[in-house]
Biopython code that builds the backbone (N, CA, C, O; Angstrom):
import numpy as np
from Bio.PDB.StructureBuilder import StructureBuilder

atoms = [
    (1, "UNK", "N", (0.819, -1.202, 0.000)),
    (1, "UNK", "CA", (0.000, 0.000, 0.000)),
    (1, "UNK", "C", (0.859, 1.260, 0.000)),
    (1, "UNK", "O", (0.694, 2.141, -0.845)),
    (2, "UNK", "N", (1.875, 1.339, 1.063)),
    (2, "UNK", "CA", (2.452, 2.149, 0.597)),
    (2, "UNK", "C", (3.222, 2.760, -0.363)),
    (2, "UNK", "O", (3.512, 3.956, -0.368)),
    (3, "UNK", "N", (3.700, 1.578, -1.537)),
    (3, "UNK", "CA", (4.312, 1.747, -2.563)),
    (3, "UNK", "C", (3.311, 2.604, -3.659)),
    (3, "UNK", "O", (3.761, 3.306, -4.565)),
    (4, "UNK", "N", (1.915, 2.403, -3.390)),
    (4, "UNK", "CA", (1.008, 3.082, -4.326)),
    (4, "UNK", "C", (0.933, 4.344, -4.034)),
    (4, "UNK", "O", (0.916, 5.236, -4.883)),
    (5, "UNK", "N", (0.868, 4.568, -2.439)),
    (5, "UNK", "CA", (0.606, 6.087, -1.706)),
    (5, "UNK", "C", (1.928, 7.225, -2.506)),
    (5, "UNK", "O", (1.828, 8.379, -2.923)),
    (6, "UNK", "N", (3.080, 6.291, -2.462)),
    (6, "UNK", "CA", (3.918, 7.068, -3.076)),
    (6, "UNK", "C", (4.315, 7.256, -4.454)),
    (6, "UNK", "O", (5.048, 8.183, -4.800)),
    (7, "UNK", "N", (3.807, 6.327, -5.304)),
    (7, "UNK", "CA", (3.469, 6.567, -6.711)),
    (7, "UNK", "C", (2.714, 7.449, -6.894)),
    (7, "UNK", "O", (3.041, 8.135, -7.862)),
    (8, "UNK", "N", (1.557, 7.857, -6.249)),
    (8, "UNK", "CA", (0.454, 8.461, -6.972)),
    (8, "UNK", "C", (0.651, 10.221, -7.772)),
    (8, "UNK", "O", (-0.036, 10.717, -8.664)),
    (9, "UNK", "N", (1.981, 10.884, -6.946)),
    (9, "UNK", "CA", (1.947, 11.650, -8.036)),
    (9, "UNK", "C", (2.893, 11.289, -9.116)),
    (9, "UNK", "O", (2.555, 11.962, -10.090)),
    (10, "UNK", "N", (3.775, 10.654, -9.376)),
    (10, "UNK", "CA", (4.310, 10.224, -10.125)),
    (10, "UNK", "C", (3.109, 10.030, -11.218)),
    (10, "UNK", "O", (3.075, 10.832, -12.152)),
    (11, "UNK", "N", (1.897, 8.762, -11.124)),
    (11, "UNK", "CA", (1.845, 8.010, -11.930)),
    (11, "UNK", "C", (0.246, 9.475, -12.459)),
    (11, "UNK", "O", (-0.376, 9.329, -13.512)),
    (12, "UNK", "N", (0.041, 10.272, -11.805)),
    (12, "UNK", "CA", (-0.635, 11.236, -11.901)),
    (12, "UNK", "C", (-0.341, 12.450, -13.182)),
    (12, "UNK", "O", (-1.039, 12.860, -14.109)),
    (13, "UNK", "N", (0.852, 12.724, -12.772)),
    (13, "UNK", "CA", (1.789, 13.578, -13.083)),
    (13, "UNK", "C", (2.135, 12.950, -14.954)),
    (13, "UNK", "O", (2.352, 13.663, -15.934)),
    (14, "UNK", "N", (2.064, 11.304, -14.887)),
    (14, "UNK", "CA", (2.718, 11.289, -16.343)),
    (14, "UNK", "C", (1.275, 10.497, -16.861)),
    (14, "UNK", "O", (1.222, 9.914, -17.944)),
    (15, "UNK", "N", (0.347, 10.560, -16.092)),
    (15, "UNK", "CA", (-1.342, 10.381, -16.910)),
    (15, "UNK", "C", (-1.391, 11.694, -17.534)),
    (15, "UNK", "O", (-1.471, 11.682, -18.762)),
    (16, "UNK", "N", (-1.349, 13.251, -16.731)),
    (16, "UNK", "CA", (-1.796, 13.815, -17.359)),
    (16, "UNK", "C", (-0.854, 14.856, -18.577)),
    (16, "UNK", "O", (-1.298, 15.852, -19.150)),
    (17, "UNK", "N", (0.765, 14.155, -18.749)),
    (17, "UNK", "CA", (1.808, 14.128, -19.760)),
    (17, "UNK", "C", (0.845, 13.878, -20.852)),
    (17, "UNK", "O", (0.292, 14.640, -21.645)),
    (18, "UNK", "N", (0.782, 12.271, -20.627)),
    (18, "UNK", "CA", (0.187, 11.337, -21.493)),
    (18, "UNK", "C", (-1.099, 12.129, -22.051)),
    (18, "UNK", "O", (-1.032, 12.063, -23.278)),
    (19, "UNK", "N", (-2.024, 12.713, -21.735)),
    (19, "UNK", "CA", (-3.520, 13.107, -21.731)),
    (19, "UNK", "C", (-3.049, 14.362, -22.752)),
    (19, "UNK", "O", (-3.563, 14.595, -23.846)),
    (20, "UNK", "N", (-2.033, 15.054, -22.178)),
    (20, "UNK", "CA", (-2.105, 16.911, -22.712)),
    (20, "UNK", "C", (-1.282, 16.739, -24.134)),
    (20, "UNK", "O", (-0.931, 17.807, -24.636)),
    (21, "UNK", "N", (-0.870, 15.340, -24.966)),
    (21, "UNK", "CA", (-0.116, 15.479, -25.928)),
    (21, "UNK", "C", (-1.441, 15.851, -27.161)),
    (21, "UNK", "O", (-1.283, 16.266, -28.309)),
    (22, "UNK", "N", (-2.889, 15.495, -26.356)),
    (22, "UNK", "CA", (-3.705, 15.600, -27.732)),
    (22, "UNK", "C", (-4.296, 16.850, -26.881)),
    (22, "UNK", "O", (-5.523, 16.930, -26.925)),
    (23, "UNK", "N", (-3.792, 17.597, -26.301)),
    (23, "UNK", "CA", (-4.955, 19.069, -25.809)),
    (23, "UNK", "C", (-4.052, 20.235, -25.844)),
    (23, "UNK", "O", (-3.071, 20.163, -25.104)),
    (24, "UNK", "N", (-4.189, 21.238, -26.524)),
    (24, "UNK", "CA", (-3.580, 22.373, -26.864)),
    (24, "UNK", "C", (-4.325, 23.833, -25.504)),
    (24, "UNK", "O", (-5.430, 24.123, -25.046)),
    (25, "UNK", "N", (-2.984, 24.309, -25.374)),
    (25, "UNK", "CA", (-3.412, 25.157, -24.257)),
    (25, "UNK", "C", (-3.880, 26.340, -24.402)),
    (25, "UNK", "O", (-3.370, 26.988, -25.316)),
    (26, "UNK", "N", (-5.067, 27.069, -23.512)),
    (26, "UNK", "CA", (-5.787, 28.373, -24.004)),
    (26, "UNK", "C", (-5.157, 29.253, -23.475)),
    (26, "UNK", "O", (-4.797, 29.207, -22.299)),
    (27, "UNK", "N", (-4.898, 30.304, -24.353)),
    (27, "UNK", "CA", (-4.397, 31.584, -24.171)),
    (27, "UNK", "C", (-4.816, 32.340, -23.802)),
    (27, "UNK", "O", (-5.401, 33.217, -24.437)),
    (28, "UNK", "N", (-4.642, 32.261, -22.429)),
    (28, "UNK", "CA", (-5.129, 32.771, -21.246)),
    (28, "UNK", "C", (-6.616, 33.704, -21.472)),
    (28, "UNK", "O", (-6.547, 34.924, -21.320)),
    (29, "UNK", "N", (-7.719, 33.165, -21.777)),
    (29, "UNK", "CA", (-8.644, 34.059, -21.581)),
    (29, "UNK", "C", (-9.419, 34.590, -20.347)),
    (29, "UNK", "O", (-9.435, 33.930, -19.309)),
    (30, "UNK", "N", (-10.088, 35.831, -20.458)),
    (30, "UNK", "CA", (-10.738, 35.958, -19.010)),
    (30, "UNK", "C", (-11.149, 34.749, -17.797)),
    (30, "UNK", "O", (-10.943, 34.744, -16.584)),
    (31, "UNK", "N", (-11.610, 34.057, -18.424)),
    (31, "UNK", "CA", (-12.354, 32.924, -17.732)),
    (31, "UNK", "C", (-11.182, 31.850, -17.111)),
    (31, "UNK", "O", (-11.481, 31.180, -16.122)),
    (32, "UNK", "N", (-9.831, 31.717, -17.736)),
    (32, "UNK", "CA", (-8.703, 31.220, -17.441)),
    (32, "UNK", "C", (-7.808, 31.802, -16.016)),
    (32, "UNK", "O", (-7.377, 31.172, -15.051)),
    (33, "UNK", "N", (-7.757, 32.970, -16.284)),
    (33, "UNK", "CA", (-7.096, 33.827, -15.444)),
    (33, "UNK", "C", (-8.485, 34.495, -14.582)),
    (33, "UNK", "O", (-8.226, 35.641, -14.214)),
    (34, "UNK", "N", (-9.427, 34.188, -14.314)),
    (34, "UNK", "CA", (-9.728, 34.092, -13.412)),
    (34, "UNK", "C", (-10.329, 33.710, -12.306)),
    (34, "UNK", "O", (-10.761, 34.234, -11.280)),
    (35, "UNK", "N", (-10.207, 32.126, -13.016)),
    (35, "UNK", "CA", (-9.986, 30.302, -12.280)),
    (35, "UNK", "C", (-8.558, 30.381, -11.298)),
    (35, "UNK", "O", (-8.325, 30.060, -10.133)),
    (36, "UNK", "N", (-7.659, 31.040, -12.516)),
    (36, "UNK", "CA", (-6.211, 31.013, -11.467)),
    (36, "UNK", "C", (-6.328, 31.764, -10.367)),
    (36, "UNK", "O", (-6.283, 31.172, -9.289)),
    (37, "UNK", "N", (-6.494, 33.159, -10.377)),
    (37, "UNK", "CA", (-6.431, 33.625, -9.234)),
    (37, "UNK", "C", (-7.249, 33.641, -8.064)),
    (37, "UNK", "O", (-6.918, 33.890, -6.905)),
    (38, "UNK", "N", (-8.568, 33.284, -8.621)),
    (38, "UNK", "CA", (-9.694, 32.818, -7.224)),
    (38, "UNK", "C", (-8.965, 31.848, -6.915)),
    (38, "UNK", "O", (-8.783, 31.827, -5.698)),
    (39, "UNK", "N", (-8.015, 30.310, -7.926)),
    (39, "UNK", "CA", (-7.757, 29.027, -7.084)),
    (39, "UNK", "C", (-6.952, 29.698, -5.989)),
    (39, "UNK", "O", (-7.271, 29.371, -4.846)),
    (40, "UNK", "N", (-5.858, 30.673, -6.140)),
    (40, "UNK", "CA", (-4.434, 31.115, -5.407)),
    (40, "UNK", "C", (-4.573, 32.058, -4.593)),
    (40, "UNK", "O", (-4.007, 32.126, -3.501)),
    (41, "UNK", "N", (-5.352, 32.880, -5.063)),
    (41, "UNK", "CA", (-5.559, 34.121, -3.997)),
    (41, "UNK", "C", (-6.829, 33.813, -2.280)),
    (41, "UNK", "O", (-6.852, 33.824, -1.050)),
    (42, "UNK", "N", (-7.833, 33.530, -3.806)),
    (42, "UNK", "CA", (-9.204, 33.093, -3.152)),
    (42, "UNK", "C", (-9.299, 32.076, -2.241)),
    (42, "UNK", "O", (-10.079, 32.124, -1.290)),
    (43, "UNK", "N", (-8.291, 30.819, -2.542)),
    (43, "UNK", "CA", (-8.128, 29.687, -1.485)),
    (43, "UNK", "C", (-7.276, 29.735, -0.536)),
    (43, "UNK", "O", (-7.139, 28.828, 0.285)),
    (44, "UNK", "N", (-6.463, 31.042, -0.552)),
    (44, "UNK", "CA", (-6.078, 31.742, 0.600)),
    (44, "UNK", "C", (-6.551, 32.212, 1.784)),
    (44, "UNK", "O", (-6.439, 31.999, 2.991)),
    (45, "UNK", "N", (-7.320, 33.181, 0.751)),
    (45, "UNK", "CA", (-8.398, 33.574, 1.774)),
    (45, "UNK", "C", (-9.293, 32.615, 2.160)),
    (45, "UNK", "O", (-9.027, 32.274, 3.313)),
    (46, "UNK", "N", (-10.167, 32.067, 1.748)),
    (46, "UNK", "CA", (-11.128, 31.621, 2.398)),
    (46, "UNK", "C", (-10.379, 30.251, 3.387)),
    (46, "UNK", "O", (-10.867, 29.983, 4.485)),
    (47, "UNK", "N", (-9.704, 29.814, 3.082)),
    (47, "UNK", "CA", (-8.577, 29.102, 4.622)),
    (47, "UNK", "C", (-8.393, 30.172, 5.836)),
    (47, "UNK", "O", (-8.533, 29.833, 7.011)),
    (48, "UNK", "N", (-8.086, 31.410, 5.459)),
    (48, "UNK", "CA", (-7.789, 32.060, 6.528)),
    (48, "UNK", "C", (-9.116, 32.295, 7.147)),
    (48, "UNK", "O", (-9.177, 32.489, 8.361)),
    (49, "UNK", "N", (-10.528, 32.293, 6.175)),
    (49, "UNK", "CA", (-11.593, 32.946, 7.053)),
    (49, "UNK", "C", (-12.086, 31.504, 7.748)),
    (49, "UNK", "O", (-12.887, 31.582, 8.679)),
    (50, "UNK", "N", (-11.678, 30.355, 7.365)),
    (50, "UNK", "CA", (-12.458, 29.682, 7.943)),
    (50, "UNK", "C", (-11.065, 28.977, 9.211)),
    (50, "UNK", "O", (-11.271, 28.026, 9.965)),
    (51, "UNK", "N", (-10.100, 29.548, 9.144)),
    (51, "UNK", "CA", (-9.435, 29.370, 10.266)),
    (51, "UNK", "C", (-9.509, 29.867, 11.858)),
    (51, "UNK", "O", (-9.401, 29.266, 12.928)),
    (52, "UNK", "N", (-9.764, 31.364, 11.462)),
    (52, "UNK", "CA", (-10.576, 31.991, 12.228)),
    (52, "UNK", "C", (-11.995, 31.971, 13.034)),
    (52, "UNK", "O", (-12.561, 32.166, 14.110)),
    (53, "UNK", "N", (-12.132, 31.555, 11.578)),
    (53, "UNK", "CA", (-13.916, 31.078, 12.497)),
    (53, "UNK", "C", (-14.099, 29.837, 13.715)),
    (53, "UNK", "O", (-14.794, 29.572, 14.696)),
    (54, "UNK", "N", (-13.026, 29.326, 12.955)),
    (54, "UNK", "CA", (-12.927, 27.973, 13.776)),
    (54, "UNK", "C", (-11.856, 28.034, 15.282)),
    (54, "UNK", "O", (-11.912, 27.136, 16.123)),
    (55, "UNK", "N", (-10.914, 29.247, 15.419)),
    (55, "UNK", "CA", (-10.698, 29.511, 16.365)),
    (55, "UNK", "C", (-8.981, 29.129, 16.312)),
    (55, "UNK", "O", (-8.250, 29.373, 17.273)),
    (56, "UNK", "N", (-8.628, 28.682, 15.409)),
    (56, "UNK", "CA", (-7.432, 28.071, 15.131)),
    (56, "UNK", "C", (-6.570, 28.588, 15.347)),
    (56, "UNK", "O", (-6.913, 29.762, 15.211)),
    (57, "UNK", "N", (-5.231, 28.569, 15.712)),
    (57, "UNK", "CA", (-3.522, 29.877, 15.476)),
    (57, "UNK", "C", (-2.750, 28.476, 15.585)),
    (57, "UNK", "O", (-3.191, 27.337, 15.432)),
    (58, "UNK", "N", (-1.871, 28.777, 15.798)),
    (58, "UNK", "CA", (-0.217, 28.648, 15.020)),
    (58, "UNK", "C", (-0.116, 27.383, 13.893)),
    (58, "UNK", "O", (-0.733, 27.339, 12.828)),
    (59, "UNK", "N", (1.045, 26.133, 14.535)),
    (59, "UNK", "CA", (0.824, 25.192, 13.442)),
    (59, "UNK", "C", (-0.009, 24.772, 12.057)),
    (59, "UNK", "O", (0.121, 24.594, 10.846)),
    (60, "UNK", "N", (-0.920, 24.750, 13.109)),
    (60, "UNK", "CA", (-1.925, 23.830, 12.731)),
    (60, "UNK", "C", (-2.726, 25.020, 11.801)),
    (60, "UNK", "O", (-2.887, 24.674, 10.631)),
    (61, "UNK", "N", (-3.217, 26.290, 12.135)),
    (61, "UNK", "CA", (-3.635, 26.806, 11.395)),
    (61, "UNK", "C", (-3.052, 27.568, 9.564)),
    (61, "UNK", "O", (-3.495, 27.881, 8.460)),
    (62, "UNK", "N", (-1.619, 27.501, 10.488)),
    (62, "UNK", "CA", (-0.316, 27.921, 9.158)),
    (62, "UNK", "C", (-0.631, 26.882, 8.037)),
    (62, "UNK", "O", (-0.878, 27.233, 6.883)),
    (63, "UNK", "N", (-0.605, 25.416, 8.500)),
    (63, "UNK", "CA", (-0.810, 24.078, 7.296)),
    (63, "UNK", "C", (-2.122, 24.444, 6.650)),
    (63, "UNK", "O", (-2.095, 24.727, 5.452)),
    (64, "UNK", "N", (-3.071, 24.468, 7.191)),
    (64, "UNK", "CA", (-4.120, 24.831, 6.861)),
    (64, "UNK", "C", (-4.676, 25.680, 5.527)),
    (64, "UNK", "O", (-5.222, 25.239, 4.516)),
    (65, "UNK", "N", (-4.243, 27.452, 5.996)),
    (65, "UNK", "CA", (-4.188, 27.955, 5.343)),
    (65, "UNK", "C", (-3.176, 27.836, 3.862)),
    (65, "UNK", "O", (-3.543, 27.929, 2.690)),
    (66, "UNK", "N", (-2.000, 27.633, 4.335)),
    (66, "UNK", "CA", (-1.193, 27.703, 3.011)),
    (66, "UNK", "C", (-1.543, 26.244, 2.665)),
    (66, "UNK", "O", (-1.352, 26.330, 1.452)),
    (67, "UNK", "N", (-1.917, 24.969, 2.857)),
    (67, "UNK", "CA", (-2.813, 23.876, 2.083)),
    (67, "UNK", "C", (-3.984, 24.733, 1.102)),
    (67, "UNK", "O", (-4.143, 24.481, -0.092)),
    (68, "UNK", "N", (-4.734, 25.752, 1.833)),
    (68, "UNK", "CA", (-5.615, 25.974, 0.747)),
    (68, "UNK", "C", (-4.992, 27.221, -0.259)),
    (68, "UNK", "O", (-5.786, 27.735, -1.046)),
    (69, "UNK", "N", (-4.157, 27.506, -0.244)),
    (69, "UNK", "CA", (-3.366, 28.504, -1.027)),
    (69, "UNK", "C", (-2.719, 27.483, -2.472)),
    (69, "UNK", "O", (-2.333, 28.192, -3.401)),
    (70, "UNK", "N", (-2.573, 25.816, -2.725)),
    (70, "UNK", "CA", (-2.316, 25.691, -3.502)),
    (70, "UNK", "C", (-2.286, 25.623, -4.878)),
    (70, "UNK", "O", (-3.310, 26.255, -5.138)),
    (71, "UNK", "N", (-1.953, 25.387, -5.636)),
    (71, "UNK", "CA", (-2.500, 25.559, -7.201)),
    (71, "UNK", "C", (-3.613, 24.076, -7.446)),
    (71, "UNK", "O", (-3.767, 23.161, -6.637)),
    (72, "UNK", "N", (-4.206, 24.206, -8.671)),
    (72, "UNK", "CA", (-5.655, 23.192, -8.968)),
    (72, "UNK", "C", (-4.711, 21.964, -9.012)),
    (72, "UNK", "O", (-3.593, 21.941, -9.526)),
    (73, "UNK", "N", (-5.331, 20.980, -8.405)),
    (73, "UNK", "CA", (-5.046, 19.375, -8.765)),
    (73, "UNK", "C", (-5.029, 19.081, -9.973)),
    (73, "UNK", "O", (-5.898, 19.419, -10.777)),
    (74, "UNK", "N", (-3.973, 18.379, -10.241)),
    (74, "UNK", "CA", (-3.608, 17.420, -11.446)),
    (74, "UNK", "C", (-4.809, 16.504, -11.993)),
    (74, "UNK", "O", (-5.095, 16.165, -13.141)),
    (75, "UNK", "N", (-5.382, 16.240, -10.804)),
    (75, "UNK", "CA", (-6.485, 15.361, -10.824)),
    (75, "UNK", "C", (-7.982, 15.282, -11.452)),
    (75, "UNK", "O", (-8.773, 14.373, -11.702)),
    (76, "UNK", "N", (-7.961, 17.314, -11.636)),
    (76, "UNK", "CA", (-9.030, 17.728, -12.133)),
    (76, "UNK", "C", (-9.140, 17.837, -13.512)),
    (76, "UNK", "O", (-10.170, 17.868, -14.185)),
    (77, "UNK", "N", (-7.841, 17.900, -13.913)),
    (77, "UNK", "CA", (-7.468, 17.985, -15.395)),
    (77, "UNK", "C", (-7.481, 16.368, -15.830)),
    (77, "UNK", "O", (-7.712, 16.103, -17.009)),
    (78, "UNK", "N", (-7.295, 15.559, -15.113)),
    (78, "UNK", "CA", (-7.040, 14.342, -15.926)),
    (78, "UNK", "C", (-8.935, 13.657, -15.896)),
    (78, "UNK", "O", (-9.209, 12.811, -16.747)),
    (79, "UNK", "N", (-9.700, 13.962, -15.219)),
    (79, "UNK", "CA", (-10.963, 13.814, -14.981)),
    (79, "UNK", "C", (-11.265, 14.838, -16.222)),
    (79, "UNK", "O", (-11.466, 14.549, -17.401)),
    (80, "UNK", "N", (-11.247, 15.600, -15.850)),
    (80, "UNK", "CA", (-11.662, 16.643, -17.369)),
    (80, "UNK", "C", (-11.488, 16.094, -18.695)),
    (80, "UNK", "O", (-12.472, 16.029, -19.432)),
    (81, "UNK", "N", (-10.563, 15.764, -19.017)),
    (81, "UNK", "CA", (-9.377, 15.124, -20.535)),
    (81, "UNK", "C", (-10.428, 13.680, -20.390)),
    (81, "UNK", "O", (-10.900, 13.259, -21.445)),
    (82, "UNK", "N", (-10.721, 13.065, -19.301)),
    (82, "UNK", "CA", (-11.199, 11.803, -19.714)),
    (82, "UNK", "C", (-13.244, 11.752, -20.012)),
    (82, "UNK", "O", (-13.982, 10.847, -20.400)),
    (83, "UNK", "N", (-13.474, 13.015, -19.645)),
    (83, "UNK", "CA", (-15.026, 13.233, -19.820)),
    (83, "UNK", "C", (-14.887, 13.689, -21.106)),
    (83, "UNK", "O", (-15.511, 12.928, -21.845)),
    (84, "UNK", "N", (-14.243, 14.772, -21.854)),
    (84, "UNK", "CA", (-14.116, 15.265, -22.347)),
    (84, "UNK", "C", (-14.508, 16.658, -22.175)),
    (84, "UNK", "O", (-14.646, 17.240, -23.251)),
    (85, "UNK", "N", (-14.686, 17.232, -21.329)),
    (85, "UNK", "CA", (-15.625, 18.317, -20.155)),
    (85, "UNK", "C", (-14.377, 19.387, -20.249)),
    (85, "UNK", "O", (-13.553, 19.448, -19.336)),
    (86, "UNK", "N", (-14.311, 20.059, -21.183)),
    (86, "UNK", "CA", (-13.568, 21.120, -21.682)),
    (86, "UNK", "C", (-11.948, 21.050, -21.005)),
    (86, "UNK", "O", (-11.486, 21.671, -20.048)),
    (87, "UNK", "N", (-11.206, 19.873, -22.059)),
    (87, "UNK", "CA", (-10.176, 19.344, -20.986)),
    (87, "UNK", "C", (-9.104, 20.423, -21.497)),
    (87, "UNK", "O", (-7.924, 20.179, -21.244)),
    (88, "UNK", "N", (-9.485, 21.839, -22.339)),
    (88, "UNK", "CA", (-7.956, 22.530, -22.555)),
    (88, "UNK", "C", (-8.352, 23.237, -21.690)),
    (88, "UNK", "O", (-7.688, 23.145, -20.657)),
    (89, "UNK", "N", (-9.035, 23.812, -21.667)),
    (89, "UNK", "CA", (-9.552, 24.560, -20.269)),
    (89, "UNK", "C", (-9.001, 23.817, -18.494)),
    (89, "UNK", "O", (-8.999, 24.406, -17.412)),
    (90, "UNK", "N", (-8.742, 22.900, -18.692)),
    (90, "UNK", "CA", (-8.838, 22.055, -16.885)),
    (90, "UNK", "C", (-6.987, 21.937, -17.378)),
    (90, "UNK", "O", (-6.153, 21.936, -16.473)),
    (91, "UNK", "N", (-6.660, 21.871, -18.445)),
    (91, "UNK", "CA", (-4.886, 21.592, -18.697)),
    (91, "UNK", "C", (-4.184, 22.840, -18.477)),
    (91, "UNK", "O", (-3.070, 22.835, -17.953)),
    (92, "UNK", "N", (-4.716, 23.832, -18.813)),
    (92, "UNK", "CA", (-4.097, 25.391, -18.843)),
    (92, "UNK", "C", (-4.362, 26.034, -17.365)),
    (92, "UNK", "O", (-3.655, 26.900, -16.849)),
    (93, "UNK", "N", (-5.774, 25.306, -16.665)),
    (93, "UNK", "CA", (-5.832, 25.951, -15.498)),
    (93, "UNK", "C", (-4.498, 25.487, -14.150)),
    (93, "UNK", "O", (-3.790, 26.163, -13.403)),
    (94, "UNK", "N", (-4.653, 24.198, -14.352)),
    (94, "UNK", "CA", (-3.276, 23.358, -13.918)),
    (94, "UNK", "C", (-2.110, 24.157, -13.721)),
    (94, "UNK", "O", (-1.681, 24.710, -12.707)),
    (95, "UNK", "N", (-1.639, 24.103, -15.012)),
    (95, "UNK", "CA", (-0.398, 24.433, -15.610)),
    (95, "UNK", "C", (-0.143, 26.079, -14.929)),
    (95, "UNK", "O", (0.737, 26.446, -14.151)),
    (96, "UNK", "N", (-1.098, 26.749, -15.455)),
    (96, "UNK", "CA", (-0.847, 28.213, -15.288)),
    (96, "UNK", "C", (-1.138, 28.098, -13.611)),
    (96, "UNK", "O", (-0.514, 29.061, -13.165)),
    (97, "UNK", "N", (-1.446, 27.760, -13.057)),
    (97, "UNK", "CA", (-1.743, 27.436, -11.511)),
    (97, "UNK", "C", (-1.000, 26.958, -10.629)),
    (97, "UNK", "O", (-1.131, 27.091, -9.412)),
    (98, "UNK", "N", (0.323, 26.017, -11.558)),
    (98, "UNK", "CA", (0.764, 25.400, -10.618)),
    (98, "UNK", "C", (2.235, 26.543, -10.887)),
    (98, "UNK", "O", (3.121, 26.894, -10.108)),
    (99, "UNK", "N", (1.982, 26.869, -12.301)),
    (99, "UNK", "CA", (3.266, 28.623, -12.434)),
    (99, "UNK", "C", (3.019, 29.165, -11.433)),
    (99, "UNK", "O", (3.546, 28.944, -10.343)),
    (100, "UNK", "N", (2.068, 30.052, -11.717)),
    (100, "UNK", "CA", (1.566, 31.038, -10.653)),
    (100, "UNK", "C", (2.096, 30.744, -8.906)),
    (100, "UNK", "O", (2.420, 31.625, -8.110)),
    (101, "UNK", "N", (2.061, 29.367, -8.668)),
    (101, "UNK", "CA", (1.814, 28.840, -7.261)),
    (101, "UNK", "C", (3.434, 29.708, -6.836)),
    (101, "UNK", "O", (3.451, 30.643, -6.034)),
    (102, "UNK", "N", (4.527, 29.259, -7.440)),
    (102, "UNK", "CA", (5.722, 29.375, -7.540)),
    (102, "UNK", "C", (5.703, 31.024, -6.871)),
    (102, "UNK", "O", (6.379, 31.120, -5.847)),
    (103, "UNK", "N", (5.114, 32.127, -7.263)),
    (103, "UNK", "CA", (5.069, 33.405, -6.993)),
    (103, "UNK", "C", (3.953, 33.558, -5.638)),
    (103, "UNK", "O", (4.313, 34.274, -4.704)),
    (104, "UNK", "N", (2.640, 32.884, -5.573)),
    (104, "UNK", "CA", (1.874, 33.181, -4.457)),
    (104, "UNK", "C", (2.123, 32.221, -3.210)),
    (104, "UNK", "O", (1.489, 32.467, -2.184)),
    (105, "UNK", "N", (2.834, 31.351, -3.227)),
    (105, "UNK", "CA", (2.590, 30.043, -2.435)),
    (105, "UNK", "C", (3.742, 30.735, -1.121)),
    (105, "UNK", "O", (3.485, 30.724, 0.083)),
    (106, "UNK", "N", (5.083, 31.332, -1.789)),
    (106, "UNK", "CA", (5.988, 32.203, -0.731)),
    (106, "UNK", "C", (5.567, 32.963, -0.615)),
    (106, "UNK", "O", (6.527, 33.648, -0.262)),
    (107, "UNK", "N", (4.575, 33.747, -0.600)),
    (107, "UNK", "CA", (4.140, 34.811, -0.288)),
    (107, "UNK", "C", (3.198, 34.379, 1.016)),
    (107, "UNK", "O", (3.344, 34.929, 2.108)),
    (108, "UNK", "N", (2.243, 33.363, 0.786)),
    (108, "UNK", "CA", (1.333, 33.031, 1.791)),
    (108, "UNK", "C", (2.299, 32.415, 2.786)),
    (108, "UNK", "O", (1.905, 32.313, 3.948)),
    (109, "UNK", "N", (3.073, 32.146, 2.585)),
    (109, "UNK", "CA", (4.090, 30.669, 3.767)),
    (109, "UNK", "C", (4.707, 32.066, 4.850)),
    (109, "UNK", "O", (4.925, 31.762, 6.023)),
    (110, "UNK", "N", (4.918, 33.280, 4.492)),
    (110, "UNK", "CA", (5.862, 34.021, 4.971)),
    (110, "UNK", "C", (4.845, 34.956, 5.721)),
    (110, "UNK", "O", (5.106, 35.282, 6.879)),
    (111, "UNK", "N", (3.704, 35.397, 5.116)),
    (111, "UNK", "CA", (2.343, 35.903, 5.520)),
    (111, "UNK", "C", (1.745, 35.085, 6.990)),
    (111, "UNK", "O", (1.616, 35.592, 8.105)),
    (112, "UNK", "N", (1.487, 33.879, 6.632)),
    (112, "UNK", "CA", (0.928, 32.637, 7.675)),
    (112, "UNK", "C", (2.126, 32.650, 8.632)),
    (112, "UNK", "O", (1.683, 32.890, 9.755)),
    (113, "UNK", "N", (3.643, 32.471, 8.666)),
    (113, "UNK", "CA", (4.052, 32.795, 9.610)),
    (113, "UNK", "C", (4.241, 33.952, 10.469)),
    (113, "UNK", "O", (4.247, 34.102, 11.690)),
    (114, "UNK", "N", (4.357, 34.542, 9.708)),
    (114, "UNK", "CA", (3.809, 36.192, 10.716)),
    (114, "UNK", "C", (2.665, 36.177, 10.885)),
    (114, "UNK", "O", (2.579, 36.883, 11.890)),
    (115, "UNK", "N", (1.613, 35.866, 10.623)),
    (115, "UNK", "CA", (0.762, 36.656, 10.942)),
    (115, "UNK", "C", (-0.387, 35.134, 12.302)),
    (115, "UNK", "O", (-1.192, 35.332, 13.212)),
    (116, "UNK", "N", (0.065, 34.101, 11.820)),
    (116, "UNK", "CA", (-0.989, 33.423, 12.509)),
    (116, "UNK", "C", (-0.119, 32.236, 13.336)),
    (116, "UNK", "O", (-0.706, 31.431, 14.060)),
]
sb = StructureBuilder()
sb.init_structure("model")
sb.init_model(0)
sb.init_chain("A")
sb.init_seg("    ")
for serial, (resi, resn, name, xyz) in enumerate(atoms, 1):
    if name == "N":
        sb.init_residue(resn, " ", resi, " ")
    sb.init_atom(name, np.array(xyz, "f"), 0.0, 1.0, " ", f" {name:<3s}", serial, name[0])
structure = sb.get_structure()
């Protein structure tokens, strides 16, 4: 079991290789860019509001929040690509999401330690 637990992004990661050789990526339209930044900004925030609500501080609330600060799952794109449920759309949100993460993700880690 554990040999699978630790495959899974591996074998995730080269499903959705495998998937994006037939899906061409959208250039960035409104609706693209602003999937990304509700996923990065927005799942920031709303971790922090519901950290609060819940009464939470240090550790435990830091994981928390910057957990919901990450970019979209791999997972959603490869579910997308296999419905056929607008899979350049779910490949570009990924991709540009998991870029993006690279610039917002230190920002929240350094934020969450100061601040909570």
């Amino acid at each position: 079991m554990t040999f699978i637990c630790e495959a899974y992004v591996a074998l995730a990661l080269m499903t959705l290789g495998a998937q994006m050789a037939n899906v061409r990526l959208v250039r960035a339209p409104l609706d693209l860019v602003l999937s990304v930044v509700l996923r990065l900004v927005g799942g920031a925030l709303v971790g922090l509001v519901l950290v609060k609500a819940m009464g939470l501080d240090g550790l435990l609330a830091q994981i928390l929040v910057i957990g919901a600060a990450g970019p979209s799952a791999v997972s959603s794109a490869v579910v997308a690509i296999e419905f056929k449920n607008r899979p350049d759309f779910a490949a570009s949100a990924v991709l540009l999401s998991t870029l993006g993460a690279g610039l917002t993700v230190p920002v929240v880690i350094f934020l969450a330690q100061a601040y909570l």
